[in-house]
C-alpha positions in Angstrom: -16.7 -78.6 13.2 -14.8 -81.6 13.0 -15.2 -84.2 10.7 -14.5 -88.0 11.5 -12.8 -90.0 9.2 -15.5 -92.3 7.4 -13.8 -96.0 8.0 -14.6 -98.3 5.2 -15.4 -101.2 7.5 -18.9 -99.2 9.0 -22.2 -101.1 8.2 -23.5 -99.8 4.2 -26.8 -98.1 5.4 -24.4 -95.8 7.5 -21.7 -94.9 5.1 -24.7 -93.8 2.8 -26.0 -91.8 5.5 -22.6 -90.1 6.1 -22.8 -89.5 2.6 -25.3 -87.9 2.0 -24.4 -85.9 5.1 -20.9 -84.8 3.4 -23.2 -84.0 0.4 -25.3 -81.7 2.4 -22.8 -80.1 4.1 -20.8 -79.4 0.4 -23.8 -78.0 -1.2 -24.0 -76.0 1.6 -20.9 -74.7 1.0 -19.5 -75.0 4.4 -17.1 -77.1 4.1 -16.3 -80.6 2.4 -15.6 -84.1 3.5 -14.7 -87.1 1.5 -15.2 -91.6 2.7 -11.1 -90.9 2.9 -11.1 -88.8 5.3 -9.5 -85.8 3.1 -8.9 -83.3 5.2 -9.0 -79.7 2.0 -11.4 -77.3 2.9 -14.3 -76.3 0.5 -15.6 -72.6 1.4 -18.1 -71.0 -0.7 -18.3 -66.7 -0.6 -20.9 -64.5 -2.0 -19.6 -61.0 -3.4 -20.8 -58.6 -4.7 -17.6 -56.5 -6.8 -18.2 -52.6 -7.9 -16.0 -51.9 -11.2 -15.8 -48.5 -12.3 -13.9 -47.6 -15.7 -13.5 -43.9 -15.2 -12.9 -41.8 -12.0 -10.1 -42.3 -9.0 -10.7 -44.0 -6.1 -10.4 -41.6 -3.3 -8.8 -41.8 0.0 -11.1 -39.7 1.7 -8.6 -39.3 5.1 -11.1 -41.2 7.1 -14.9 -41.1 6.6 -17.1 -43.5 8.3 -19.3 -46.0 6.2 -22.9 -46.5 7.7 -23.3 -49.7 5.4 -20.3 -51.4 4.6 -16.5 -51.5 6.4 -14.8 -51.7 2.8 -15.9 -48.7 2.0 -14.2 -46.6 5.2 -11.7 -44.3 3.7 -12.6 -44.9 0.4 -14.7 -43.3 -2.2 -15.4 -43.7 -5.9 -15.7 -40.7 -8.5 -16.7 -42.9 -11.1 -19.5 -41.5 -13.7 -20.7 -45.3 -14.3 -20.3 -48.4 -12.5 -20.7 -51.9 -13.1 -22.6 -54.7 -10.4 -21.4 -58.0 -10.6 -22.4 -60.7 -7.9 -19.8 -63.3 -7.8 -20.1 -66.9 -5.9 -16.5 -67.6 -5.1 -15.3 -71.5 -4.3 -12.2 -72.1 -2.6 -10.2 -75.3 -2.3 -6.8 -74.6 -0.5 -5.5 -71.8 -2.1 -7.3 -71.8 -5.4 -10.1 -70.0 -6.1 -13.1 -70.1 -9.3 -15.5 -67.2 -10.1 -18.9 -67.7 -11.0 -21.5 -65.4 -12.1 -24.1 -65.6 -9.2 -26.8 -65.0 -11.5 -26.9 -67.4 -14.1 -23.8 -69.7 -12.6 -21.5 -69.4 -15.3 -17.4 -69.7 -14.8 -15.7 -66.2 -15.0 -12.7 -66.6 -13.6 -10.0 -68.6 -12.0 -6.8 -67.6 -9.4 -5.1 -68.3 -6.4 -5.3 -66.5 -2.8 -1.4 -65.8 -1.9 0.5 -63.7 0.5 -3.5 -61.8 1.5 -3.8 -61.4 -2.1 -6.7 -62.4 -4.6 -5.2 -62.9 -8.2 -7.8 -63.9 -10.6 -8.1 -64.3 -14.7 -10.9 -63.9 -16.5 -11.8 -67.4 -18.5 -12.3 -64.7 -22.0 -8.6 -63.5 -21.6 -10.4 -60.0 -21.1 -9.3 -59.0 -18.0 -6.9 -60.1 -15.1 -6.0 -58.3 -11.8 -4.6 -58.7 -8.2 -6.5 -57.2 -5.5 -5.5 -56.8 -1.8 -7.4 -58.3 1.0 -8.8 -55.8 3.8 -10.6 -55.8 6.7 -9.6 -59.6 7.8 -11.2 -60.5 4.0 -14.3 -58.9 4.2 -13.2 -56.8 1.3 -11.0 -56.0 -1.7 -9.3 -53.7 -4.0 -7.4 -53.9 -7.5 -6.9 -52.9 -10.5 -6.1 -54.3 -13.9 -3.6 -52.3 -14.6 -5.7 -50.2 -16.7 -8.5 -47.9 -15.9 -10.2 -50.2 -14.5 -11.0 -50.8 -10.5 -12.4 -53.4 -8.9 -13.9 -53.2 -5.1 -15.3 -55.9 -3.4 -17.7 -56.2 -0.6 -18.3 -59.8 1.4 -22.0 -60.3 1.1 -24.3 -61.9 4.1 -23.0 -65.9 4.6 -26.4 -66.7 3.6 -25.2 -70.0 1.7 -24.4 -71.4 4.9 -27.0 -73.2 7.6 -28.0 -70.9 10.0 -26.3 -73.8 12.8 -23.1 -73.2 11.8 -23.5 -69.6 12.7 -22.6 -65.6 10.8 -19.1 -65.0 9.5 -17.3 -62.1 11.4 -18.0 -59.9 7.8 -21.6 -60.5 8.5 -21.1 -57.9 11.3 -21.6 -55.0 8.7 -25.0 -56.1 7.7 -25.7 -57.1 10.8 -25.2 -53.8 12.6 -27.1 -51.7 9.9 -29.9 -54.0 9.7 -30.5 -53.7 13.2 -30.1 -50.1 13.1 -32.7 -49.5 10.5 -34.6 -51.6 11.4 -35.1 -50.4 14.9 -35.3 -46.8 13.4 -38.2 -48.6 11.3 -40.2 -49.6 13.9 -40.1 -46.9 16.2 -41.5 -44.4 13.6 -44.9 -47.2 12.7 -47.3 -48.8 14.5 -49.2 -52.3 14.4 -52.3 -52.5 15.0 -55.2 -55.5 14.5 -57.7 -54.9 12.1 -61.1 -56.6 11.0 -58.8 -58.5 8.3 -55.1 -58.4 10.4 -52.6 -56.8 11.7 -51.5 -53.8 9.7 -48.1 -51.3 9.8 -49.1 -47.9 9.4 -48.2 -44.2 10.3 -49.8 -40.7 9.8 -48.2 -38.0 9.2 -49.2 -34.2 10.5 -52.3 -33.4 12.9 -54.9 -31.9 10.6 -56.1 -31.5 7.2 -58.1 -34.3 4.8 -56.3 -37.6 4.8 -54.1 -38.9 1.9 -53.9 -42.9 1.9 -50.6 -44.0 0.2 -50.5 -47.4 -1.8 -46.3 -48.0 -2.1 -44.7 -49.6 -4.5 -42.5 -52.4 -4.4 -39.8 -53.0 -3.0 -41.1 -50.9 0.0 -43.0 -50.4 3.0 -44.6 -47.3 5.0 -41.5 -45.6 4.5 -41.7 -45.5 0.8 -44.0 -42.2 1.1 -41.8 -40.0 3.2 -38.8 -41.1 0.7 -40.3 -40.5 -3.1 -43.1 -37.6 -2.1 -41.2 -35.8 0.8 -42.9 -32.6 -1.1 -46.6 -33.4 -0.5 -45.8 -34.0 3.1 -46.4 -30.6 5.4 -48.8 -29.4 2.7 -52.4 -28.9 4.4 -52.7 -32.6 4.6 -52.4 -35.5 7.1 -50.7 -38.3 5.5 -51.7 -41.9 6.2 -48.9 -44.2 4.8 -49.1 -47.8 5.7 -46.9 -51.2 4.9 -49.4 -53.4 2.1 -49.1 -57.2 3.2 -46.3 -59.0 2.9 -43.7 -55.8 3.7 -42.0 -55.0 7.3 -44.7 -56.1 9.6 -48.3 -56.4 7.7 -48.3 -60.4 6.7 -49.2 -61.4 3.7 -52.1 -63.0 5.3 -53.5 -59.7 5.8 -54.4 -59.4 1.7 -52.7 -61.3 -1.2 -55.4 -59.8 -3.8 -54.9 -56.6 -5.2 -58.6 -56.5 -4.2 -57.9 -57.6 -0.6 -55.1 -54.9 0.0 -57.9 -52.7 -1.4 -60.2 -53.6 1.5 -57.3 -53.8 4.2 -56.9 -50.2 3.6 -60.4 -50.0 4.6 -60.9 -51.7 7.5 -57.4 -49.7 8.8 -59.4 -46.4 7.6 -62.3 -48.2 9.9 -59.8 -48.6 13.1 -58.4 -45.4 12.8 -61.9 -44.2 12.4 -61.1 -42.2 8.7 -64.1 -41.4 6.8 -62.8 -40.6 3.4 -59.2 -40.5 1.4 -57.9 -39.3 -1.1 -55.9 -42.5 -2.8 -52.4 -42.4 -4.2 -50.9 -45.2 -6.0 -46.9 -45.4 -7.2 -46.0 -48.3 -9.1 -46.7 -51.7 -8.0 -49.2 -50.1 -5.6 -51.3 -48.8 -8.9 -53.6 -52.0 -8.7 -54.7 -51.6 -5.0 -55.0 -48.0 -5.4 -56.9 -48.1 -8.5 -59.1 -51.1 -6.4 -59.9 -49.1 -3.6 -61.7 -46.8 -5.8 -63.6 -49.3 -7.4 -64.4 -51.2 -4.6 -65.0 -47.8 -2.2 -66.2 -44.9 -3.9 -68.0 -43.8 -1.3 -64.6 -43.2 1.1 -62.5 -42.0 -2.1 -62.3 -38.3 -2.6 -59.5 -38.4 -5.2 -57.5 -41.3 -7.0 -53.9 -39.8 -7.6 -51.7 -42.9 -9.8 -47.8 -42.2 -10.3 -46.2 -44.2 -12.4 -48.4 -46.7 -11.6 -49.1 -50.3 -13.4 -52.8 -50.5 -14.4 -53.0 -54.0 -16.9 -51.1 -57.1 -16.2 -47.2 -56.6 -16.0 -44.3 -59.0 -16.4 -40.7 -58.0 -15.0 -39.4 -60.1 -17.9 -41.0 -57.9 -20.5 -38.7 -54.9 -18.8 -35.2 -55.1 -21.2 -32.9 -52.9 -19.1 -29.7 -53.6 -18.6 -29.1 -55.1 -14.9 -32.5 -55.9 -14.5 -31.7 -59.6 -14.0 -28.9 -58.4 -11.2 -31.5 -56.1 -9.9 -33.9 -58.7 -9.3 -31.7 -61.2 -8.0 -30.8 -58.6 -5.2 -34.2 -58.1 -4.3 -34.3 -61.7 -3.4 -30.9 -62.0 -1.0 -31.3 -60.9 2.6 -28.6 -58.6 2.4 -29.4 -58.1 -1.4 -30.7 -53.9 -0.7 -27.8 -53.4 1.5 -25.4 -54.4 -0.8 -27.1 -51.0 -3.0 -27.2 -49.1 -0.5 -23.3 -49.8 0.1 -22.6 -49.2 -3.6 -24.2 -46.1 -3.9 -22.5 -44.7 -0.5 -19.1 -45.4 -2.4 -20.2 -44.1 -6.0 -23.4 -41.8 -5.4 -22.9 -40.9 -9.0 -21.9 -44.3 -10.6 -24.7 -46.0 -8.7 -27.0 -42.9 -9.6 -26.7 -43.5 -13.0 -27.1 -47.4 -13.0 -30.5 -47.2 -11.2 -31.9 -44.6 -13.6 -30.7 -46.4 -16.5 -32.9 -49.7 -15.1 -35.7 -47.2 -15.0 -35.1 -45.3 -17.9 -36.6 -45.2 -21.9 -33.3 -42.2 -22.1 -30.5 -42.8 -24.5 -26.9 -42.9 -22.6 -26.2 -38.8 -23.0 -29.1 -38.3 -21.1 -29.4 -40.8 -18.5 -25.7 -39.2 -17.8 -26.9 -35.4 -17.7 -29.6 -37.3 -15.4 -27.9 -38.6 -13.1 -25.4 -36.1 -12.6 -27.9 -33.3 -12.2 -29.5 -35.4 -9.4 -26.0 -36.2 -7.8 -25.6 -32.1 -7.9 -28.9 -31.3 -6.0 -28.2 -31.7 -2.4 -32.0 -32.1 -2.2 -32.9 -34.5 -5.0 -29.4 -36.8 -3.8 -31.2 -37.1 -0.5 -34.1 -38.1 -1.7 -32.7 -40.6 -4.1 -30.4 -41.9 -1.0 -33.9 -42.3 1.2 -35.2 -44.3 -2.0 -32.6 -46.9 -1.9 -32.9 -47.0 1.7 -36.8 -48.2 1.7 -35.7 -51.1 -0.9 -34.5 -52.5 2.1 -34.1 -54.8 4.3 -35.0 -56.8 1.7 -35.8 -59.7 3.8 -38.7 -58.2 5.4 -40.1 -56.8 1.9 -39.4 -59.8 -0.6 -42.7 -61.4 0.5 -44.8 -58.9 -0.8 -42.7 -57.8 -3.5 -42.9 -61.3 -5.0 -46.3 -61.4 -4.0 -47.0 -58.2 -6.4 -45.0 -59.9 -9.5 -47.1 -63.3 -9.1 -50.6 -61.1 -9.2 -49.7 -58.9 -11.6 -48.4 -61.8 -14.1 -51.6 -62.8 -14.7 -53.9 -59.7 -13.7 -57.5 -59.9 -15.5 -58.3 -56.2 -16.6 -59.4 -54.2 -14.0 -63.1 -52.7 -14.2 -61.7 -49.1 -14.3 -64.3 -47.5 -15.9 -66.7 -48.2 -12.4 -64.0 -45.5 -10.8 -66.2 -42.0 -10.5 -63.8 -40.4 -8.1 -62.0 -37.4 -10.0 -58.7 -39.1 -11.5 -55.4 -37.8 -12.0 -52.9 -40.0 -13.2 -49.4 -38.6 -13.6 -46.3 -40.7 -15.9 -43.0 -39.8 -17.3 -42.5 -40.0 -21.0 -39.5 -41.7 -20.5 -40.6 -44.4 -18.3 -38.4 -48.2 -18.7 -40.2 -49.7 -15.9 -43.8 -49.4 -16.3 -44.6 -48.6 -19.9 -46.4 -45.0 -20.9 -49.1 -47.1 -22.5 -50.5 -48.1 -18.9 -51.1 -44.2 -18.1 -52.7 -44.3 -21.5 -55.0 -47.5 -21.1 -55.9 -46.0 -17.2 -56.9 -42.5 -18.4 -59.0 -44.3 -21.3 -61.1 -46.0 -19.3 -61.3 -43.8 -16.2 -64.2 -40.8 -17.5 -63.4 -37.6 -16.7 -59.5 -38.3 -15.5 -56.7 -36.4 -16.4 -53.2 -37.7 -17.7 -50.7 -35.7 -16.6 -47.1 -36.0 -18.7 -43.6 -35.6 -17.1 -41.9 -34.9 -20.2 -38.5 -36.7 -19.6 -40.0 -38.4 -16.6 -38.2 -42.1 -15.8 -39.7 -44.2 -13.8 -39.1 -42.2 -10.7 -40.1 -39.0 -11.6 -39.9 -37.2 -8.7 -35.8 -37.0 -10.0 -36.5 -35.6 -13.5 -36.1 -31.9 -14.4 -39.8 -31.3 -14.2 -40.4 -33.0 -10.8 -41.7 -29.5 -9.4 -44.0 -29.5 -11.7 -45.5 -32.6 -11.2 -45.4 -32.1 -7.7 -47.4 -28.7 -8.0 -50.0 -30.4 -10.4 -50.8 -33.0 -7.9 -50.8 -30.3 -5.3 -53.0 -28.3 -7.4 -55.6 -31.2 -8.0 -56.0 -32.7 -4.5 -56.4 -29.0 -3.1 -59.2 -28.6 -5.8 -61.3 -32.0 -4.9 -60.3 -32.0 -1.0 -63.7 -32.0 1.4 -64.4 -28.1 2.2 
């Protein structure tokens, strides 16, 4: 776009309006303009920057990246890893650092010779990192241990009329990839209360309903409880309002999500279900069998939040970062491309979110999950139904403005037989909630995970969990 000189001679009303239109266009961040006509460019750049402090960086001879182009050839062996989102503003070749998150300083440097030189404002750190892939990405070190990768995130700070920058193209391709993969596996179809996502899973057998948590969709079933799946059952898994394509409008309420699953159960002609809740999906779950006892044959609660809940009661560290991706389009993505270059370092960040473990143990955690082809799979599948987080943020925010607030729940009208399953060692939704749940609901079992994070189906007693819940809906299923 080119600018036109702003003459001082124009009429008053329009040099305000070109003003304001320079003032638009800089908070914007696409470029700036000045009533002199300067002609320096302003660009703003979100990043998001991996540091690792122990491990090599790997040349791996070649390997293709499914999410990000920076990480092509290169992989990270690092046992931890640090997140930082960085807005970067550059005016000719200078460049300042801000935290994205709370939009303080970090760092200031100059761009020369394809080269990013930066010093932290502390005097902690400095480094010089290379430019690759036409700027999309880069790579330094401090001269220390430490290593810094960067990955361009989605030009989402600029109007959508101006158009994607080229490193958009990453994001861009995977999120049309998934999300065509999405979409061929589900089905929409218009209920008594709207339209509703929703798959089933196997040809016979009673009828499990899953309630997912959040972020997540219809595809959250198959990737945390892959093992109930081709056990006797079919499995109805469906995307609660506000996620891929079920609109919010469909039910806001934990009480309306309750009775959207019930008027799907209606067009799919379903009698009865047995109900599992995971996490966020605990109050709709727990709902349905208040609200329909007489189409609940079991209530099955993992992990699940069951009194009102507050994400800024959870002190982990990177929680704030955490939910500040869950927010950005390309927020999940970003993940998803750090764990593909440290499966381990990013391993062990996510359980640590989740986690009530000292350090030693989130450690022998994560690596014992990085060592099992298995349990890696299923913890790369997690990560991948976080996303796209633009089509799950509506109902993902939706769930943290209902539950903020949520009036107690009249658990003790539930008569289906209960089984609520937790980990001892849960940092997301607190133990007590199992506790208050199985307190109120008569006759319900509370099954431990001893160990268990917040995703339990990692931990080292998973299989037994999985078994339990096996052995209980098997015992309560219609003969």
């Amino acid at each position: 776009m080119k600018l036109i000189p702003l003459k001082r001679n124009l009429p008053r009303s329009i040099r305000r309006c070109f003003l304001l239109f320079c003032f638009i266009l800089s908070a914007a961040t696409v470029s700036s303009c000045s009533n002199d006509g300067d002609s320096s460019q302003l660009r703003t750049e979100m990043w998001g920057v991996f540091k690792t402090w122990d491990g090599n960086v790997m040349d791996t001879g070649g390997e293709a990246s499914e999410f990000s182009v920076c990480n092509e050839s290169f992989r990270s062996t690092a046992s931890n890893i640090e997140l930082n989102l960085w807005t970067m503003k550059f005016w000719d070749n200078k460049v300042t650092v801000y935290d994205t998150t709370n939009d303080s300083l970090v760092a200031n440097g100059t761009v020369m010779n394809n080269a990013l030189i930066l010093d932290s404002v502390d005097g902690v750190w400095s480094f010089t990192a290379a430019y690759r892939k036409a700027g999309c990405c880069f790579d330094g070190t401090d001269g220390s241990s430490l290593h810094w990768h960067g990955v361009r995130m989605l030009n989402s700070l600029a109007p959508t009329t101006i158009g994607k920058n080229a490193c958009d193209s990453s994001y861009t391709n995977w999120f049309d990839k998934w999300t065509g993969l999405l979409y061929s596996g589900s089905t929409v179809v218009v209920t008594q209360v709207g339209p509703t996502e929703y798959t089933i899973i196997g040809d016979s057998g009673p009828v499990l309903a899953f309630m997912h948590g959040g972020p997540g969709d219809y595809y959250s079933t198959i990737a945390y409880f892959p093992d109930l799946i081709g056990q006797g059952f079919r499995i109805l898994t469906w995307s609660r309002p506000g996620c891929l394509r079920t609109p919010l409008s469909t039910g806001e309420t934990p009480e309306a999500q309750a009775d959207a699953l019930a008027a799907l159960l209606d067009t799919l002609s379903i009698d009865r279900v047995a109900v599992i809740g995971g996490s966020a999906g605990g109050p709709p779950a727990y709902q349905f069998a208040i609200r329909h006892p007489d189409r609940t044959w079991a209530l099955v609660q993992a992990a699940a939040i069951s009194r009102a809940y507050l994400w800024s009661d959870v002190e982990r560290p990177g929680i704030k970062t955490w939910a500040y991706l869950l927010e950005q389009d390309s927020g999940m993505w970003l993940y998803n491309a750090m764990f593909e270059y440290a499966n381990l370092g990013t391993a062990r960040q996510f359980i640590g979110i989740t986690s009530l473990l000292d350090d030693e143990q989130n450690d022998a955690l994560a690596e014992s999950v990085v060592a099992d082809e298995t349990k890696l799979n299923m913890l790369r599948n997690i990560f991948l139904s976080m996303a796209p987080s633009s089509l799950l943020k509506v109902g993902t925010f939706n769930d943290v403005s209902n539950y903020a607030d949520m009036a107690p729940m009249p658990l003790e009208e539930i008569t289906a037989p209960t089984l609520i399953v937790h980990g001892t060692a849960d940092g997301d939704v607190p133990p007590e909630d199992a506790v208050y749940a199985a307190s109120k609901i008569a006759g319900s079992e509370l099954y431990w995970v001893e160990g268990g994070v917040h995703v339990f189906t990692l931990s080292k007693d998973s299989d037994m969990a999985i078994n339990r819940i096996l052995e209980f809906l098997n015992q309560h299923s219609p003969k």
